[in-house]
Structure formats: C-alpha cells, structure tokens
N, C-alpha and C positions, 0 to 999 in steps of 0.2 A: 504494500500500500504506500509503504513511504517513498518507491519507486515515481509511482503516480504522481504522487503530490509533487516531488522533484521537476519530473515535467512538466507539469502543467504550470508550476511559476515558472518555469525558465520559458516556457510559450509565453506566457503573459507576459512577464520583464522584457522579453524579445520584441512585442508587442507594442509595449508601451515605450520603447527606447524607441522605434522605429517610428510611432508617432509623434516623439518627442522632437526626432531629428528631423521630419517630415515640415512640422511644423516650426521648428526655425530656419530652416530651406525657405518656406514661405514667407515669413516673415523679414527677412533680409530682403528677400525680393522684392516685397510689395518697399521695401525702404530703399531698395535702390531705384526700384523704377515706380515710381506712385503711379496708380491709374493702369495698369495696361494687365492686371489681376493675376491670376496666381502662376505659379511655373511649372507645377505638376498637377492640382489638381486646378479644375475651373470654377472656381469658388460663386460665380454668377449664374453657371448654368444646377451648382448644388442647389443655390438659394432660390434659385425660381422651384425647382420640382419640391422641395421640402417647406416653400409657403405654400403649396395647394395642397399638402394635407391638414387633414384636421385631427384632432384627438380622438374621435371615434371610430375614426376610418378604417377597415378591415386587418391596411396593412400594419398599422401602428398599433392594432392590439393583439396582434400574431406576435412583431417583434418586442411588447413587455412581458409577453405572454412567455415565451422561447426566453427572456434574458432573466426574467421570472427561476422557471423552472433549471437553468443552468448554474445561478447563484445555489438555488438550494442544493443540489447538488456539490458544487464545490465547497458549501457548509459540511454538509454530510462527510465526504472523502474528509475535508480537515481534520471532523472531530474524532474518527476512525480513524486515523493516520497517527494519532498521540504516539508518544510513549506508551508501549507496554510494559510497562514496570511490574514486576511482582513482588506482593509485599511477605514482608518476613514478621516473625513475630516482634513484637516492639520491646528493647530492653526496661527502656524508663516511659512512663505517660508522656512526655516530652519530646522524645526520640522516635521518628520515625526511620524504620530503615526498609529499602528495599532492594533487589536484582535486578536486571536486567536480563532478556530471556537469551542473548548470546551468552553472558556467562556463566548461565545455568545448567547450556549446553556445551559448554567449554568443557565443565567440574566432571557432567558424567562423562562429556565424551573424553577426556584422560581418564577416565577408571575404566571407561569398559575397552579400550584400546587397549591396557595392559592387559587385559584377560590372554591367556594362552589361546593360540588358536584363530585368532581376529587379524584378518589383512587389512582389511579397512573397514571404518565403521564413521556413520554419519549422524549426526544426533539435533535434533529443534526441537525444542523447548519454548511450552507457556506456561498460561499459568494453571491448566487443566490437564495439558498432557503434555508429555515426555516423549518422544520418537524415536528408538534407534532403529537405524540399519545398519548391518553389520556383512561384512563378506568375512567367510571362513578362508582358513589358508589352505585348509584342505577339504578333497571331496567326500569326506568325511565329516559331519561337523559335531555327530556324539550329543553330549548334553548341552552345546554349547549355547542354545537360544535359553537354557532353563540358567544356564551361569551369568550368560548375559543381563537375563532381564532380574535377575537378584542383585548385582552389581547394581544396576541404576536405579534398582526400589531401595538401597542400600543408603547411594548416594543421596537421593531426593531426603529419604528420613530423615539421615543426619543433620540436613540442613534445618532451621528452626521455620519452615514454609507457614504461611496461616492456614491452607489448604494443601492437601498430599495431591499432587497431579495426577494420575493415571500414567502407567508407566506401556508403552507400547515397544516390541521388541521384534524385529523381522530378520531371520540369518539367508543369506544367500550364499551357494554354492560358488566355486570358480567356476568359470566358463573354462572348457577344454579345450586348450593350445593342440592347433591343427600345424 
C-alpha cells in the first residue's frame, strides 16, 4: 500500500510542479509581450468556452462528481497506508512501546533460518499473522515444517505481543537440478 501512496504523490508533485512551471512560462510572457495572450495555452479561447457554462450544467456536475469521488479515495488509501505498528505490552502507564512488522519478521526469520535443514526461508509479519516459507535443503524434509512452525510460535511468545499472531508455516521441496 505504501507503494501506492508513493506514486500517487510523486504523480501529483509531478503534477503540480508542471503546473507551476506552466504557469510562470505564462506569466513572463504575458510580461514580456502584454496583449498578444498566452504562449502555450490560449487563455481567450479557455475563457470564452468556460463563461458559457453554468453550475448546473451536466458537465460541471460529472466533473465534482468524479473529483468528489477521487478525493475520497485518496483519503481512504492515506488512512490504510499508516504505519503498521504492532503494539507490545506497555512497561509503565506512560510508556508506550511498539514493532514494526519488518522487525518482527526479521526476529523469526533469524530463528527459523538457523533451524537444521532450511535453505531458504521467507517470513511477513503482522499483527495477526506470522508467515513463513521455508525451502528445505533436502528432498527430504522429515519433521521439518513441525520444527519450523515451533520455532516461530517460540519466537512470537517470547516476545511481550498484546495479541499472539497466528503462526502460518509452508516447507517447500528443492526443485530437481536437470
């Protein structure tokens, strides 16, 4: 989500930088040459077509209608886009402390990396659930998804969490070198 939000203000900044320079383009112009109107856009033929609308008019309530509906949207994505913090239990009344769900997935995914047996393993973290995936090193992999997902119910416990996440654990096999 917070990819989104990234772009969508760099469109916008883009946006509005380009308007900005737009418009002092024009306005140099109309101060170097008074009278003879704009240099990119035609500022005379804007003005005549947008005094013959009115406020009622079909098209002018389409486009608050569309800039409407586009705001709330960009609300929505903002307020979804926050920080996901997860909270931990609080030491003192005064003290809030909380994680971040990268370092939650950090914690397990160094423990269950050491586990015997683990070539790679991939871990995301919120504040519900816990995800490993894990590839075995061999095509064998034994008890390894039962060690796994012990390791990172292990790890979440330890931690002082307000709420215990669900711990999800998926082992995969090597693919066989041809």
């Amino acid at each position: 989500m917070r990819l989104l939000v990234r772009l969508i203000t760099t469109l916008l900044g883009l946006a509005v930088a380009a308007g900005g320079a737009l418009l002092a383009i024009e306005a140099v112009w109309v101060l170097a040459r008074p009278g003879t109107g704009g240099l990119i856009v035609p500022w005379q033929q804007v003005h005549t077509g947008l005094s013959s609308l009115s406020w009622h008019d079909p098209q002018v309530l389409a486009t608050a209608a569309v800039v409407a509906v586009v705001g709330v949207l960009l609300v929505l994505i903002a307020i979804d886009a926050g920080a996901k913090d997860i909270r931990l239990h609080d030491p003192a009344p005064e003290v809030t402390v909380t994680t971040d769900r990268r370092s939650l997935a950090r914690l397990v995914g160094h423990q269950v990396r050491d586990q015997d047996g683990v070539a790679v393993a991939s871990v995301t973290a919120g504040s519900k659930r816990v995800q490993v995936k894990a590839t075995a090193q061999f095509r064998e992999s034994g008890d390894l998804r039962a060690r796994l997902t012990e390791t990172a119910e292990h790890a979440v416990q330890d931690l002082p969490l307000r709420s215990t996440p669900k711990v999800l654990v998926s082992v995969t096999v090597p693919k066989e070198q041809r």
